[in-house]
N, C-alpha and C positions, 0 to 999 in steps of 0.2 A: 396287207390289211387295207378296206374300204377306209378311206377317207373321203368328210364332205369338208367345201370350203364356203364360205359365207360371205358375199363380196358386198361392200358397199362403197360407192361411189357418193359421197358428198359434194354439192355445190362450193364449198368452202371449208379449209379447217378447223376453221372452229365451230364449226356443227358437230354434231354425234351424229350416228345413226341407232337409234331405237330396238328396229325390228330386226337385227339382225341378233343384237343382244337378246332379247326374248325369246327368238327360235331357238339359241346355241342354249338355254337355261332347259330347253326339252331335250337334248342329245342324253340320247340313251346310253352309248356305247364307248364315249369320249371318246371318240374319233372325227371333231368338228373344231375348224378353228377360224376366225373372224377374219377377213382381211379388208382393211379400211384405208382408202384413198379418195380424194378428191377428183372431179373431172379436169382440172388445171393441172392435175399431174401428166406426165409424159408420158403416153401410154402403153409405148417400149418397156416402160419399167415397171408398170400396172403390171401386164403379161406375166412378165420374168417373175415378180413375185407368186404368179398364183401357179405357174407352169412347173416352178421348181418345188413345190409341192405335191407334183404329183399327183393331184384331185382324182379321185371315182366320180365326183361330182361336182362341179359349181353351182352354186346356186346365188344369182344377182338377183339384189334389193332395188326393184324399178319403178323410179318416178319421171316426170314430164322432164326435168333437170338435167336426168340423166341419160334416157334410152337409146340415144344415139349414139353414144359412148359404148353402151352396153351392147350393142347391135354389133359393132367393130369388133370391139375387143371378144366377145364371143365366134367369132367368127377367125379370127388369129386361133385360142384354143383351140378351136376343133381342127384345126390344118392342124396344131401340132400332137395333140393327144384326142388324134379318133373316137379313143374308146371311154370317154371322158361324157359323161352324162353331162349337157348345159339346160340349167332352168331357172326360167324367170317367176319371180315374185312381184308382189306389190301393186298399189295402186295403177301404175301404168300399163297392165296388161291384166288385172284381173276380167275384164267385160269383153276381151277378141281373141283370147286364147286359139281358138280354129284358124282365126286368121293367121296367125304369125307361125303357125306350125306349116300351115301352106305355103307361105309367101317365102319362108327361111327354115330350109333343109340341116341348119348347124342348129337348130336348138331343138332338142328334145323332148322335154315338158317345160307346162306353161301351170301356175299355177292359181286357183281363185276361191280365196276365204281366210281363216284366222290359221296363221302360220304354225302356230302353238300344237294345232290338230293336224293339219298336213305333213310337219316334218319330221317327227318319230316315225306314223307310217311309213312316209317316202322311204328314210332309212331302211327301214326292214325291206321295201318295195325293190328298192336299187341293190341293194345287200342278195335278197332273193333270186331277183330279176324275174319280179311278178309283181307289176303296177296293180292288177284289177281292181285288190281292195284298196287300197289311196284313196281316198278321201281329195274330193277337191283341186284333181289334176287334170289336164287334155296333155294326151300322147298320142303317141302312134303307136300301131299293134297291127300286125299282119298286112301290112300297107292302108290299112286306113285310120282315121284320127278318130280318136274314141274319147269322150269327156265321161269323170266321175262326179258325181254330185256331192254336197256338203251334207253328210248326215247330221253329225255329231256339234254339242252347242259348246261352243267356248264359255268359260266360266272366268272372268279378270280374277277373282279372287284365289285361283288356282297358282296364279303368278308369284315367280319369286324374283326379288330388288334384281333389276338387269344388269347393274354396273359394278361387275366382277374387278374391272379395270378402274375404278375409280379415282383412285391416286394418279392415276396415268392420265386420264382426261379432266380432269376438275377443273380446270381451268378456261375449260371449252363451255359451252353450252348444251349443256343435257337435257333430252327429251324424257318426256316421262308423261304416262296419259292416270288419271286416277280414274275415268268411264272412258268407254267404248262405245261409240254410234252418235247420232245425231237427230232430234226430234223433231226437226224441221223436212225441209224439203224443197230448198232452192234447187230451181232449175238448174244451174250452172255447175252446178256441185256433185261429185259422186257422192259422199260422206251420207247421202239421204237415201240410198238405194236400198243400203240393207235398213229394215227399219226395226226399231226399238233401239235400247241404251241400256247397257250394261255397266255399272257403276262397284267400283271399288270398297268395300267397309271402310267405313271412318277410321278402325284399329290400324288397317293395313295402310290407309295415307298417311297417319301419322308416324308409324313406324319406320315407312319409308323415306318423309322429311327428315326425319332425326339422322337419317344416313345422312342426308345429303348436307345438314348442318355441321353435323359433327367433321365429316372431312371437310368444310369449309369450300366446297364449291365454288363457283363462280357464279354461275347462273341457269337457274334451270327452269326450263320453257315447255309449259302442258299441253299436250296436244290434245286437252279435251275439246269437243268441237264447241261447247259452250257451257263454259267453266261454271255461270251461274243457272245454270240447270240442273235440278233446282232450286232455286235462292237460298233457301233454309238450309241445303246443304252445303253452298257454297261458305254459307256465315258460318257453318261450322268449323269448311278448312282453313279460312284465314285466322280463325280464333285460335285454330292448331298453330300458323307459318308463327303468330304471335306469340304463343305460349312459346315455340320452340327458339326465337328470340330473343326472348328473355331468359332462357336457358342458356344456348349458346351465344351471348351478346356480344364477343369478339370475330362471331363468324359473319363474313363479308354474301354469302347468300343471298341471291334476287328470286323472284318469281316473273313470270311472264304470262297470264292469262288471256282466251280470248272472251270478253262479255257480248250479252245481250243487253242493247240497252234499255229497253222494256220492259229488262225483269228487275232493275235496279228500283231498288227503294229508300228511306229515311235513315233507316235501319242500318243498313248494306252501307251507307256512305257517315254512319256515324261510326260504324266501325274502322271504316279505312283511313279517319281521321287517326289513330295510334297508329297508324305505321310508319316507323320510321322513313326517313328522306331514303327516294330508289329504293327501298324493297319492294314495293310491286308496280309494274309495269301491266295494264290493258290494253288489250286492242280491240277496237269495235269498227266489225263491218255495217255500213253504211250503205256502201253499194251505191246509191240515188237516193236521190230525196223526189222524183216524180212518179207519182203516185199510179199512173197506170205501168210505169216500167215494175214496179216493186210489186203487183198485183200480177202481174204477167211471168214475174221469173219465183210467183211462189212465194211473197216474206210477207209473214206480218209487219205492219207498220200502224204508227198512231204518231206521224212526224213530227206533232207539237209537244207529247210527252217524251220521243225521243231531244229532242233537243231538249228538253229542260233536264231529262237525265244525264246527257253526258254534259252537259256544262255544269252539271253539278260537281262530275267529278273532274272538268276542268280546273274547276276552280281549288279543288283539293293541291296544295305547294309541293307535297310530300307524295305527290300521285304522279305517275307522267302515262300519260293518255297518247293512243296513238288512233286514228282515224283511217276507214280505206275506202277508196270508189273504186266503180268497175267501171271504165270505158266500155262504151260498144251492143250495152245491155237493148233490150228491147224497147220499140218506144221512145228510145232518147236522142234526141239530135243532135247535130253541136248545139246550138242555140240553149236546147233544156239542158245540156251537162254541163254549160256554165250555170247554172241555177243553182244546181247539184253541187260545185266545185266550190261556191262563194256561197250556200249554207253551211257546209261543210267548214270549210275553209274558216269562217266567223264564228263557229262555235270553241277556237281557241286549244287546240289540243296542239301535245306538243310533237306532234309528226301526222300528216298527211301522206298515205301511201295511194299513190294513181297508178294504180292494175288496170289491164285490158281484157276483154272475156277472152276467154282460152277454152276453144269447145272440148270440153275433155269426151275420152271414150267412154262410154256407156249412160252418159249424164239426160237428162230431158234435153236441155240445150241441143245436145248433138241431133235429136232426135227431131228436133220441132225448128233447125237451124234454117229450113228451104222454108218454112212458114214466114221466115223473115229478112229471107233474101241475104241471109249473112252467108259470105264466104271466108274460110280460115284457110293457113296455111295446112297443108297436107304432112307438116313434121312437126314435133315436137319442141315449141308447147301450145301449138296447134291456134295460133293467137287471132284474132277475126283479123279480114281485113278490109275488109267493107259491110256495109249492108241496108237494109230498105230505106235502113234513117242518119246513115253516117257514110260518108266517103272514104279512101285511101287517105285522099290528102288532109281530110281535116282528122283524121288517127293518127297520123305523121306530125301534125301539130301539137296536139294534144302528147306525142313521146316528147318531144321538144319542151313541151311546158314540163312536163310531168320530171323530167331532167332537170330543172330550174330550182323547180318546188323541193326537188332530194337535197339541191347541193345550199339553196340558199334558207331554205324554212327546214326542211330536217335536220338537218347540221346545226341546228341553233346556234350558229356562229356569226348570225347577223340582225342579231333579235331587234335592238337597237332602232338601225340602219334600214329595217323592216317596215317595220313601225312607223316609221318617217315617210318612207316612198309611199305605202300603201293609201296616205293623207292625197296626195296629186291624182289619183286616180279614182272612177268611178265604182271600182269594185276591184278584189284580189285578183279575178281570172284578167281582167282587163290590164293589171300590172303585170302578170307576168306574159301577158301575150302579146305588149307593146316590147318591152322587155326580151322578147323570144325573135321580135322581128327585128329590132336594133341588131341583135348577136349572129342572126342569119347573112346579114349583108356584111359581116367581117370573119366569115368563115368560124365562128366559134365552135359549132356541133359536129365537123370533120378533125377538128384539132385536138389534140390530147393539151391540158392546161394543170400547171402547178397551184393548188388551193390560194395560195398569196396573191392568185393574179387575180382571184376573184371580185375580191375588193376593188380593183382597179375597174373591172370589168363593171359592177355595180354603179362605182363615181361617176365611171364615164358618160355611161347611160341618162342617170341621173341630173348631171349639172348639164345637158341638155335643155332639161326642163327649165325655163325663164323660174319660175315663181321658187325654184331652189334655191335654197338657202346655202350654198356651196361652202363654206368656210363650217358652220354646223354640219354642213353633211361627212367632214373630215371629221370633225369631231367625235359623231356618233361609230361610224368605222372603226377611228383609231381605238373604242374602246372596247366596240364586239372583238378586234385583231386582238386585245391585248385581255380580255377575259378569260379566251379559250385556253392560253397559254402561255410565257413565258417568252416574249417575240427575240428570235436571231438576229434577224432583219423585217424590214417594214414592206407593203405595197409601196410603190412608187406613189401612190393618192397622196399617201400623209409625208406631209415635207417637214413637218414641226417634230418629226421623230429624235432628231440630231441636233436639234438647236443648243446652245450654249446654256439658257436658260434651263432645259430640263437637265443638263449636267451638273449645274449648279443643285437643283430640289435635288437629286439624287443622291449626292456626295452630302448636303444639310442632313437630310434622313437619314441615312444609314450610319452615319456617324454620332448620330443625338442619340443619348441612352435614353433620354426620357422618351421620345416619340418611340422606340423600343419598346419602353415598358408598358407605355399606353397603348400604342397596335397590337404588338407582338411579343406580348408576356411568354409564350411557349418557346417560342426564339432566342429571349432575353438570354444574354451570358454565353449566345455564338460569337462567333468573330465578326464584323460587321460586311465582310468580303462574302462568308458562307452564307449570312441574311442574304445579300444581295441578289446572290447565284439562284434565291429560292423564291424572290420577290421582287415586283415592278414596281417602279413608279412612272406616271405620266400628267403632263401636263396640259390641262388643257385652257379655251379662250371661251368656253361654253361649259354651263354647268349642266351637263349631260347626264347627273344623277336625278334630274327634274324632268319628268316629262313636259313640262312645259319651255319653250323656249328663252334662255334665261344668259344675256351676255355678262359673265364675269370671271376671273380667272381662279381656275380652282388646280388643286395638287390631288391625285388619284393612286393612292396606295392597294396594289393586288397582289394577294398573300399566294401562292401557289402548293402550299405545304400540302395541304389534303385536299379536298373542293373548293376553286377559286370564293377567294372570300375579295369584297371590294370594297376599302371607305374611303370618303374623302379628309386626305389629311388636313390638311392649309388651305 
């Protein structure tokens, strides 16, 4: 019997992958089955899994993450099962299909358009061994490469829920798109090639959220390209994630959206006031803030109304906001992407991601890339590496900052101690790029580092500085170290970790049923050793709950039971 196999290759475990689930919901014949690995996986054992299977067909899910993976490992099958049809999907080959049929003799078809419509025919095509009606593929026939075009129109609301496996992956991060396409037209972007949007009925997203409540998920992240497109419709699905909420209110269910900030309004951020703390998560591309780069790669912009929109919804407690720039973009210098990096940066969101332009295949970018003197790498994820307005070496700086800003500002693990530094300097970009050059001259970006040494690394930096305040700068540390979690051991920074005196607060507290009843009523009536095991105290010589600078000695009780809770006890 013809069997097809469905391969996906994930960046990391706890991804899903999407489209492989939506193609296997059109298998006509139940003779298709999913096989899902990571590229971190050992690809001896990737093989072996798909080989013993015995395929009529593979068909790999290819994106920029993965291709090179995909290239190998297809190239092992077809040494061992000759007669074994290999074919690529997805983003990273739907726009060179000819090409790769030329260049690599092991893959057989290439494929370009909505999977849903290509893969029942291919079935019947491979089944047959008569591609010509296919819909959507470039093969080879008779020795030469023959391309099908895309007749037929996808319809999203044709779609049934992907996540057969549910139970199995919930825990992961689930993808899930409620429209298809994108109404924009950034250069840099395929998502804008095929044009118009295809959008889900409001019945079928709510139907589908209620799956994903009811099994209590983990997290699950929309790959609509831009979730509030159109606003009225957006208000209507978070009024659904809310209903559903209130439904199932013991389910732990996140959302992950990406927004426009241009389409945010009063409205749109008076609703996301009721949502609970972490249930949704935005991200808004930003890209630049200089205004011939953002006119050059295609975006609308109105940069004073976007800044007052996303710091609207900075400022939401219960919202966590995530920011991104593109290195590299047209137009922009180093000089103007610090502009870009320190408006960015000051608008307060609680993660900043620094991308680089990645000329993807088929995109305007690739096309209009010798207009601007940009050269990329010739492999995947094709990332620039110079060009008319940016150097090698100032893009090798810029990974070096952009490395800083993950480990020290995304990690909110030094919110604190941030805060503090950021006061000595003329601007963010300017901290972390004194910051970058201190840690260059002691080999820090060749060395693999344990997260505790970071702190040390921070201090060091820091009491540098003449006008630091060193003994406070311990203080603020010791208590970003001791918010994130339950400390084993300390940085070497903080020396007051062990002192006699906080042995003393700690054995008064845990021992006192009244300070019990008054911190930790839910507690009350454990053993005072299990309190313990579940909660800090620390002591400090700076009253660190003050954002002002305030010498006196206070007692810092952190509760770890569920989301670090922090008061001062004494």
């Amino acid at each position: 019997m013809d069997t097809f196999c469905l391969v996906a290759l994930n960046s990391q475990y706890v991804h899903t992958n999407l489209a492989v689930r939506l193609i296997k919901n059109t298998d006509q014949y139940n003779n298709t089955c999913i096989i899902e690995h990571t590229i971190n996986n050992q690809m001896d054992l990737v093989l072996e899994d798909i080989v013993l299977k015995s395929p009529t067909c593979v068909i790999f899910s290819c994106y920029i993450w993965n291709i090179e993976y995909v290239m190998l490992l297809s190239s092992s099958i077809k040494k061992i099962l000759p007669d074994s049809s290999i074919v690529l999907a997805g983003p990273e080959v739907n726009y060179n299909g000819k090409e790769i049929l030329r260049q690599h003799s092991y893959i057989d078809i290439v494929c370009a358009g909505p999977g849903e419509i290509i893969f029942p025919q291919l079935q019947d095509g491979i089944m047959l061994r008569d591609l010509v009606p296919v819909e959507g593929i470039c093969y080879r026939q008779e020795n030469e490469i023959r391309e099908n075009p895309i007749v037929s129109k996808y319809d999203i609301n044709t779609q049934k829920f992907p996540y057969y496996d549910i139970e199995d992956v919930k825990d992961r991060i689930l993808y899930f798109e409620t429209s298809r396409g994108c109404p924009y037209n950034c250069s840099y972007c395929i998502s804008s090639i095929t044009k118009g949007v295809d959008f889900m009925s409001i019945e079928k997203v709510e139907e589908s959220f209620e799956i994903f409540f009811r099994h209590n998920v983990n997290q699950v992240k929309l790959v609509d390209r831009t979730f509030n497109y159109p606003l009225k419709r957006a208000v209507q699905i978070i009024e659904i994630m809310l209903k559903l909420k209130d439904k199932y209110p013991d389910s732990t269910t996140s959302f992950h959206c990406e927004l426009n900030p241009l389409l945010i309004n009063d409205e749109f951020v008076k609703l996301l006031k009721k949502a609970p703390d972490n249930f949704l998560q935005f991200e808004i591309g930003v890209q630049s803030t200089n205004p011939h780069t953002l006119k050059e790669i295609n975006r609308d912009f109105n940069l004073e109304k976007q800044y007052e929109n996303i710091s609207k919804l900075t400022e939401l407690k219960n919202i966590k906001v995530f920011v991104d720039l593109i290195a590299g973009l047209p137009h922009e210098t180093f000089d103007i992407f610090k502009k870009s990096f320190n408006d960015t940066y000051l608008l307060g969101a609680g993660g900043l991601h620094l991308g680089f332009l990645k000329v993807l295949k088929g995109s305007e970018m690739e096309k209009n890339a010798e207009n601007h003197g940009i050269e990329y790498s010739s492999y995947a994820p094709y990332k620039i590496l110079r060009s008319t307005y940016i150097s090698f070496e100032e893009l090798c700086r810029l990974e070096k900052i952009e490395s800083l800003v993950d480990t020290y500002y995304n990690s909110g693990r030094f919110v604190n101690s941030l805060r503090y530094a950021l006061a000595f300097f003329d601007s963010p970009f300017s901290f972390y790029d004194h910051f970058r050059m201190y840690l260059e001259k002691r080999y820090y970006f060749i060395k693999p580092h344990k997260f505790i040494t970071y702190y040390d690394f921070l201090n060091d930096f820091l009491s540098e500085i003449g006008a630091v305040n060193t003994e406070y700068l311990e203080n603020l540390l010791l208590h970003d170290y001791a918010c994130h979690s339950k400390p084993r051991s300390y940085p070497k920074c903080i020396k007051s970790a062990y002192s006699e005196k906080k042995k003393k607060a700690v054995r008064e507290f845990f021992s006192n049923n009244e300070y019990i009843e008054k911190y930790l009523p839910h507690l009350a009536g454990m053993p005072s050793g299990s309190i313990s095991r579940i909660c800090n105290i620390e002591i400090f010589n700076f009253d660190i709950l003050e954002k002002e600078i305030s010498e006196k000695d206070i007692v810092v009780l952190y509760d770890y039971k569920d989301k670090t809770k922090v008061y001062k006890v004494l």
